[in-house]
C-alpha positions, 0 to 999 in steps of 0.5 A, a space after each residue: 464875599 463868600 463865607 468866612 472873614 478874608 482877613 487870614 489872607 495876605 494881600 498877595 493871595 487877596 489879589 490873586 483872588 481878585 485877578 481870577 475872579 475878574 478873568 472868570 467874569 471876563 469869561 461869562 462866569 456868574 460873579 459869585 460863581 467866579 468868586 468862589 472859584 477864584 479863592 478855591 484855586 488860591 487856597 489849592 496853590 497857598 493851602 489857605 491864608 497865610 498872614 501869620 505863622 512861620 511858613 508865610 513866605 513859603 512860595 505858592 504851588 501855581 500848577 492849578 492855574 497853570 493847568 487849566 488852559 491846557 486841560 481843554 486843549 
């Protein structure tokens, strides 16, 4: 894993992650390089980890994800 403990994550925000990271592979992206790619696009969307605090349930901003697809275009 990249640095620092996951553990402040909720599992929403761990399996975004994971299905980032796995679409990054898919596109022949290094699997560390995936990674951090992956849980810097969920902290841009959440601004970091979520599980505790008031704000938890606050909904995800998605437009870094959403932009990438048509920024190549």
């Amino acid at each position: 894993m990249s640095q620092g403990s996951k553990e402040k994550y909720s599992d929403k925000q761990k399996r975004k992650a994971e299905h980032i990271e796995k679409s990054y592979i898919e596109q022949g992206v290094s699997e560390q390089e995936a990674e951090k790619r992956a849980w810097a696009t969920v902290n841009k969307e959440s601004g970091g980890g979520n599980k505790s605090g008031a704000g938890k349930n606050v909904n995800d901003n998605q437009k870094a994800s959403r932009k990438g697809g048509k920024k190549s275009s």
